[in-house]
C-alpha positions in Angstrom: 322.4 179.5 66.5 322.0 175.6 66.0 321.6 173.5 69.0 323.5 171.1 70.1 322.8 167.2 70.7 324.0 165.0 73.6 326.8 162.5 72.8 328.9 162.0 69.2 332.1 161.7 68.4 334.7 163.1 66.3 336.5 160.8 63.5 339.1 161.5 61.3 336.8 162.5 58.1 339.6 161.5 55.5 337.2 164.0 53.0 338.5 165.1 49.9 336.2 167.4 48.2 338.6 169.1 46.8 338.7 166.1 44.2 336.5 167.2 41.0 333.7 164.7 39.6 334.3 162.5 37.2 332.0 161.3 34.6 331.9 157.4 34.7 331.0 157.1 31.4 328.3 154.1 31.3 329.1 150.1 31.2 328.6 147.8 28.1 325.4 146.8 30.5 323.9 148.3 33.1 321.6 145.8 35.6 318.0 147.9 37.0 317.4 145.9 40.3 313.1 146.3 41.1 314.1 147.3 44.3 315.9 150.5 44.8 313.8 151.9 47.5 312.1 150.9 51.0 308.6 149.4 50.4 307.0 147.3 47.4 309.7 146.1 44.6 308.5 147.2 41.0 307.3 144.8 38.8 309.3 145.0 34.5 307.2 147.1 32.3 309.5 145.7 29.4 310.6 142.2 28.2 313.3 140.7 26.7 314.1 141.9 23.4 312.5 145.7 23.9 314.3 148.5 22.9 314.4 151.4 25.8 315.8 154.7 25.6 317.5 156.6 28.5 315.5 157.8 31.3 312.5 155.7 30.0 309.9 153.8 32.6 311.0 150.2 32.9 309.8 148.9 36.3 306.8 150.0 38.5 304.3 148.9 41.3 301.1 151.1 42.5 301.4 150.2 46.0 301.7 154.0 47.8 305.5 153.3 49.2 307.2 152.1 46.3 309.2 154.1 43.8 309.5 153.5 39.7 312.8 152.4 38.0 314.0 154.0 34.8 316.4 152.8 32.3 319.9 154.6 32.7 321.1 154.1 29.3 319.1 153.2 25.8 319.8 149.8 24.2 318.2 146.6 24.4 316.8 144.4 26.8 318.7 141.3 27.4 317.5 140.1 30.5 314.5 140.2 33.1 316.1 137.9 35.9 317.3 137.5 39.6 320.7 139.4 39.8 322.9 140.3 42.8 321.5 143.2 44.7 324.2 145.7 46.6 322.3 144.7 49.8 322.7 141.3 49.3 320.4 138.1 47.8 319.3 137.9 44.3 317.0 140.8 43.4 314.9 140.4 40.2 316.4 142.9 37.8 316.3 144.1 34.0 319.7 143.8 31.7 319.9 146.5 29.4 322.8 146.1 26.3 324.3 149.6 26.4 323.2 151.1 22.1 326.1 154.3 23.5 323.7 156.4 22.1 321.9 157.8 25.3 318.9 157.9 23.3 316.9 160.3 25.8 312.7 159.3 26.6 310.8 162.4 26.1 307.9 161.1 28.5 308.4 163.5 31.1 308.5 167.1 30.2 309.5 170.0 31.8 307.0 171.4 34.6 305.5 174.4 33.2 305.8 177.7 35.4 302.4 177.2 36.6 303.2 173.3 37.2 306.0 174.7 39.4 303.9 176.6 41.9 301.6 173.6 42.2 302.2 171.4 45.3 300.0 168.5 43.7 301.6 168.6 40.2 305.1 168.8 41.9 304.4 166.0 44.0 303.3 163.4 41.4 306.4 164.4 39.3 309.0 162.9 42.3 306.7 159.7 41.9 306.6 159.8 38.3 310.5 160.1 38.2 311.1 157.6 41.0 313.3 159.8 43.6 313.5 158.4 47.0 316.3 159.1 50.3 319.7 159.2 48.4 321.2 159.8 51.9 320.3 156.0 52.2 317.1 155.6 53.6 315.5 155.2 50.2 312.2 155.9 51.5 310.0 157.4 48.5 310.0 161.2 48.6 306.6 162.0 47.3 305.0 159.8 50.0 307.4 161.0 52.8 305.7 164.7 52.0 302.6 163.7 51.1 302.1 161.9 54.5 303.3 165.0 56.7 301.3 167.5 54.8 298.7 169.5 58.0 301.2 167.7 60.1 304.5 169.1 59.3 305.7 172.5 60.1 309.5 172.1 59.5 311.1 171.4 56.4 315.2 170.2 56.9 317.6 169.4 54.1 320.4 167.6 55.4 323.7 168.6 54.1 325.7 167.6 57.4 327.2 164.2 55.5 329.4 163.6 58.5 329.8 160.1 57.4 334.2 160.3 56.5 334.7 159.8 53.2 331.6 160.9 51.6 331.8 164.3 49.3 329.1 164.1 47.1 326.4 166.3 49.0 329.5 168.8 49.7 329.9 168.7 45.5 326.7 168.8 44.8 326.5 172.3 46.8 329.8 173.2 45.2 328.4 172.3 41.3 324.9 172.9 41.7 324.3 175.5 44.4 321.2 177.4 42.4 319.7 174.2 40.7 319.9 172.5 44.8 318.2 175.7 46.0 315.7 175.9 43.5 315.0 172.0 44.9 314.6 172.6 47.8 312.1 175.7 46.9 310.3 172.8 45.1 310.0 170.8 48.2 309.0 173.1 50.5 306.1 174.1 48.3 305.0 170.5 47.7 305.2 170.5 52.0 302.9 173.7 51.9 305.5 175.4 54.0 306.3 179.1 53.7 310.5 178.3 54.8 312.8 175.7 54.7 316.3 175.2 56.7 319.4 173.2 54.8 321.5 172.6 57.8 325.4 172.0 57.0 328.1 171.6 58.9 330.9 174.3 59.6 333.7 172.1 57.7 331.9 173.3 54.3 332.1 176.5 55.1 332.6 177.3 50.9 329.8 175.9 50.3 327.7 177.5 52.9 329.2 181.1 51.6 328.5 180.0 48.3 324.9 179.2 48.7 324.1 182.7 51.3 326.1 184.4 48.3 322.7 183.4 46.3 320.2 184.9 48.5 318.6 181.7 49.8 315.8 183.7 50.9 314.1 184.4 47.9 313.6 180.4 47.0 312.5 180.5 51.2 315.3 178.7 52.0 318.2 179.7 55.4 321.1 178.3 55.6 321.9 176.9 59.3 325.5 176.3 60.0 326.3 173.5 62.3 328.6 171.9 64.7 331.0 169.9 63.0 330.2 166.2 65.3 329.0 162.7 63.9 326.5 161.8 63.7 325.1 165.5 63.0 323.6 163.6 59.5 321.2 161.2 61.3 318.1 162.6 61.0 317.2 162.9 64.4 319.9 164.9 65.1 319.5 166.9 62.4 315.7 167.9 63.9 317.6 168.4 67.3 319.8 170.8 65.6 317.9 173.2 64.0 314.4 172.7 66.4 315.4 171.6 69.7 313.0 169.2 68.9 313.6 165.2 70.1 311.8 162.5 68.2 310.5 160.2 71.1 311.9 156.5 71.0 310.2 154.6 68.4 308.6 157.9 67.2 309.0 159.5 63.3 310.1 163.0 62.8 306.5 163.7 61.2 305.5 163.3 65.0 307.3 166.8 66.1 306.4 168.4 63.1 309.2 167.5 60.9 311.0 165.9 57.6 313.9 165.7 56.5 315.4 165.0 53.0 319.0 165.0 51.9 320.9 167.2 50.0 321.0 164.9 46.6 317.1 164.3 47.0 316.5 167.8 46.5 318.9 168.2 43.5 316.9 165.2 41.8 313.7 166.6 42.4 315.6 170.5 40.8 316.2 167.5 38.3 312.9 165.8 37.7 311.0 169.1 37.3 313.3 171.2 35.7 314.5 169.4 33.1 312.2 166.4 32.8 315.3 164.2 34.1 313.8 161.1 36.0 316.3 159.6 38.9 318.9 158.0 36.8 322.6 158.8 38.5 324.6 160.7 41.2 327.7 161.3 42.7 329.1 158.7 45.0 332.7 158.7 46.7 334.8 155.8 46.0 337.5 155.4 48.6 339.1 153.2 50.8 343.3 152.2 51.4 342.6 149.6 48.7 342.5 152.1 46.2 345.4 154.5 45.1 343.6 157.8 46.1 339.8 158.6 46.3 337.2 159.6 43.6 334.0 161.7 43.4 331.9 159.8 40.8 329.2 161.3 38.7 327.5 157.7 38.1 324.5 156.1 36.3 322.4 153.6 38.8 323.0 150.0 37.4 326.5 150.3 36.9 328.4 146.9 38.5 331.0 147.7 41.4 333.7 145.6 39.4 333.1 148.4 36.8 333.6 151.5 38.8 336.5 150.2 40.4 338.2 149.9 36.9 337.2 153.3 36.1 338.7 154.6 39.1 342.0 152.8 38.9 341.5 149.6 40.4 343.3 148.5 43.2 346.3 148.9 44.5 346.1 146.4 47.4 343.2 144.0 47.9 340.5 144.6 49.6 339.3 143.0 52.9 335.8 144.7 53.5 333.7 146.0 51.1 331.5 148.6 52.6 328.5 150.6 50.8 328.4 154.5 52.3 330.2 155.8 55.2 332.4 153.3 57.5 329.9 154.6 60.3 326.9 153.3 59.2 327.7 151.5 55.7 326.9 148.0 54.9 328.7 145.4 54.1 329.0 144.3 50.7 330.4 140.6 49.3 329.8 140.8 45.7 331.5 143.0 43.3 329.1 142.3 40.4 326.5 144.3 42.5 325.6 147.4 40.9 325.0 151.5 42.6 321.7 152.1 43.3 319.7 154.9 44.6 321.2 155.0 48.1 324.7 154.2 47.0 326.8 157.2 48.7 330.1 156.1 48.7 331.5 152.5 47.8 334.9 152.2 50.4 337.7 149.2 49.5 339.3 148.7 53.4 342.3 146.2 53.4 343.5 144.1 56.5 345.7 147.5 58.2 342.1 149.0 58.8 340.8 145.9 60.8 340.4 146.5 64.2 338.8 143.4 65.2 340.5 141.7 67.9 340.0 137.8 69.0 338.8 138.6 72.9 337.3 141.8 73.5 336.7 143.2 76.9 334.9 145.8 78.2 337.3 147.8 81.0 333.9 149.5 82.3 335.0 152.9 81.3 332.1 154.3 80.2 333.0 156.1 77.4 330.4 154.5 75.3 327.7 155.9 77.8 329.0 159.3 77.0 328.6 159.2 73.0 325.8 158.2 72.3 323.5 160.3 70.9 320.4 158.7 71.7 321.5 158.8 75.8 321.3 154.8 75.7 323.6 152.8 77.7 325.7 150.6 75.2 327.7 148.8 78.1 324.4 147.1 79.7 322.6 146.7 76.4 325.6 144.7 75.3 325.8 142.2 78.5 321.9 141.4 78.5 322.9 140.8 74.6 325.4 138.6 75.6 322.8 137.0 78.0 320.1 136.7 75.3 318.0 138.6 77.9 315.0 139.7 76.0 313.6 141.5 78.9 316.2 143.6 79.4 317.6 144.1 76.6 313.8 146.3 76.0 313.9 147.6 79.1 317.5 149.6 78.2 315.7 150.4 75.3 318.1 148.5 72.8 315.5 148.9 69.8 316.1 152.7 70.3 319.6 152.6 68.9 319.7 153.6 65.2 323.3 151.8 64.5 325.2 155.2 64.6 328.5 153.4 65.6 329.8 155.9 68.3 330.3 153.6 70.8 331.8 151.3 69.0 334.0 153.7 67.7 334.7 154.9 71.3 335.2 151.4 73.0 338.6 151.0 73.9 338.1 147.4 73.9 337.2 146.7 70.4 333.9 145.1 71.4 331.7 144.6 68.2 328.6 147.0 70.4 326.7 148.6 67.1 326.7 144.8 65.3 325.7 143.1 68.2 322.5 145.8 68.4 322.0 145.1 64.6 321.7 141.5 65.7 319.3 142.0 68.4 317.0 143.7 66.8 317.1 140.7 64.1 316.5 138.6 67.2 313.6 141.0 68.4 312.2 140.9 64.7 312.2 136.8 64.6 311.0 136.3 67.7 307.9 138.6 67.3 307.4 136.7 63.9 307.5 133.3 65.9 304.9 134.3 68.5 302.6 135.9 65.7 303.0 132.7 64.0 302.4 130.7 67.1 299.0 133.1 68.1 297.9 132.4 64.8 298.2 128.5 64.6 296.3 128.6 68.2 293.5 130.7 66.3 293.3 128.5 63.7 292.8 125.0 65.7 290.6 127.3 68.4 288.2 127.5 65.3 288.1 123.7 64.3 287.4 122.6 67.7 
């Protein structure tokens, strides 16, 4: 029996897994930004001119968090330069001239069986093939494990994705339920753990029978059904849910004994292992009212969003808002000549009849954005000392704690803007602790010539 967290709320999910995949069949270019993953960017292994073949090493950096880039297609390289990254600025990248041959790279072979019982050899293999969070996060898998090994005693796979909209975890359990389980088997061994849980939510109830149909047990794997309630998928919730565990503020999960990875994480590591496949694609949801009706996208990273949405149909009204993942937690895009990356989950076109912004909101001091929130924080104060710029007490209600889930804004009867204003404030907190490092160190320096 899963426990239950505090708080959350319960959108409309406007899901349709029911929906098969489609292939996007590759663009005539695809654009490999350095930086598809949280810590150092890679640095081109190729030039202008070089000839790559499909899942082939083009981008690296031997910094411990950072992740290598492969080429997603085979063809030539016609560019090593600053393009637009789906997170915004200019992101040094690599242009490869789509050959349409799919020439494969036989660098990385197969695991042998041996290989496969072998935490250390199944460890440098997610490196090696560049897999990071593809719930989002982004963070580099193989470090994530290798840093909670004699620390961590629970293994999680997240396969809540309560985000609305998003299918592709519920897909990949639907498509793939023995190559995920076999995954996740992988992952646990390289954690040196004996079980792992994959917790899902009650409203994929097929897949959940699906995957107990295969005897999860013998890959060491149970299947944990959970309450369907955003934001089940944040990973503190998810450690709530299945341990009764709570991360303390400011804390990691490795500090109660856990990790988490996501559902399409495990399936690229199945992936990377199996079949010598390096990270090179997944499945992403493109939705939104601007389109005519939603798509589950089997994509290759590098693809430009101008692209997919011509695959898909285009659009049937234009869009307002441009928002990479879930409308929860998503960011906003502004530039349709981005490209999917790692952490792309869904890509959602909203028009003007989805704005709820209004020109004068008000809070009513209801306090129906203290009762959602997950992390038992109190949105209505942390907003007025925002308002304030009051530093001191925006730490003292524990603003930095907030992880952006969007319940409260979501709840908030008067429309006011609560999760971006947080986003802000910690962009505030960040600055200003840069200004008085700054300032500390400029009072060092002329200390030491006086």
């Amino acid at each position: 029996m899963p426990f239950k967290f505090h708080g959350g709320v319960h959108p409309d999910y406007m899901k349709a897994p029911d929906v098969p995949v489609t292939v996007i069949a590759p663009p005539p270019q695809v654009v490999i930004p350095m930086a598809q993953h949280i810590g150092a960017p890679c640095k081109p292994l190729v030039a202008v001119g070089d000839y790559v073949t499909m899942g082939q090493k083009i981008g690296e950096n031997p910094a411990p968090v950072s992740a290598p880039v492969h080429a997603t297609v085979s063809g030539k390289v016609i560019a090593v330069e600053p393009r637009p990254h789906p997170l915004g600025d200019m992101i040094p990248a690599i242009v490869i001239e789509n050959d349409y041959k799919d020439t494969p790279c036989t660098d990385l072979a197969p695991l042998t069986e041996a290989e496969l019982q072998d935490p250390d050899a199944i460890l440098d293999r997610m490196r090696e093939a560049g897999i990071v969070g593809m719930g989002g996060a982004m963070f580099p898998t193989a470090f994530k494990i290798r840093g909670g090994i004699g620390k961590v005693d629970t293994l999680i796979i997240n396969g809540a994705e309560c985000e609305p909209y998003l299918n592709g975890d519920h897909l990949t359990m639907m498509n793939h339920p023995e190559e995920l389980l076999k995954g996740i088997q992988l992952a646990r061994i390289a954690s040196g753990l004996d079980k792992a849980y994959y917790g899902i939510e009650k409203n994929k109830q097929n897949a959940i029978d699906l995957l107990n149909s295969l005897n999860p047990a013998q890959y060491g794997v149970e299947i944990v059904p959970e309450e369907v309630k955003y934001p089940q998928g944040a990973e503190k919730m998810q450690i709530k849910a299945i341990t009764n565990r709570e991360v303390k503020p400011g804390g990691l999960p490795a500090g109660v004994g856990c990790n988490v990875i996501s559902t399409q994480t495990a399936y690229a590591i199945y992936k990377a292992c199996y079949e010598g496949v390096p990270c090179i694609e997944r499945i992403l949801t493109v939705a939104g009212s601007a389109m005519a009706a939603p798509v589950n996208a089997q994509c290759r990273f590098g693809t430009p969003f101008s692209y997919i949405v011509e695959q898909c149909g285009g659009f049937v009204k234009e869009p307002k808002k441009i928002v990479l993942g879930g409308p929860m937690m998503g960011l906003i895009a502004t530039n349709l000549e981005a490209v999917n990356i790692k952490g792309t989950a869904g890509i959602l076109f909203f028009t003007e009849e989805e704005d709820r912004s209004i020109e004068n909101p008000t809070c009513i001091h209801c306090g129906k954005c203290l009762t959602v929130c997950p992390m038992k924080l109190q949105p209505l104060y942390m907003y007025k000392y925002f308002q304030k710029g009051d530093f001191e007490n925006m730490q003292k209600y524990h603003i930095l704690d907030c992880f952006e889930c969007g319940s409260c804004s979501y709840n908030c009867p008067g429309r006011l803007p609560l999760t971006h204003s947080f986003k802000t404030a910690k962009l505030l907190f960040a600055a200003k602790a840069a200004e008085e490092k700054a300032r500390a160190e400029a009072a060092a320096k002329e200390a030491e010539h006086k």
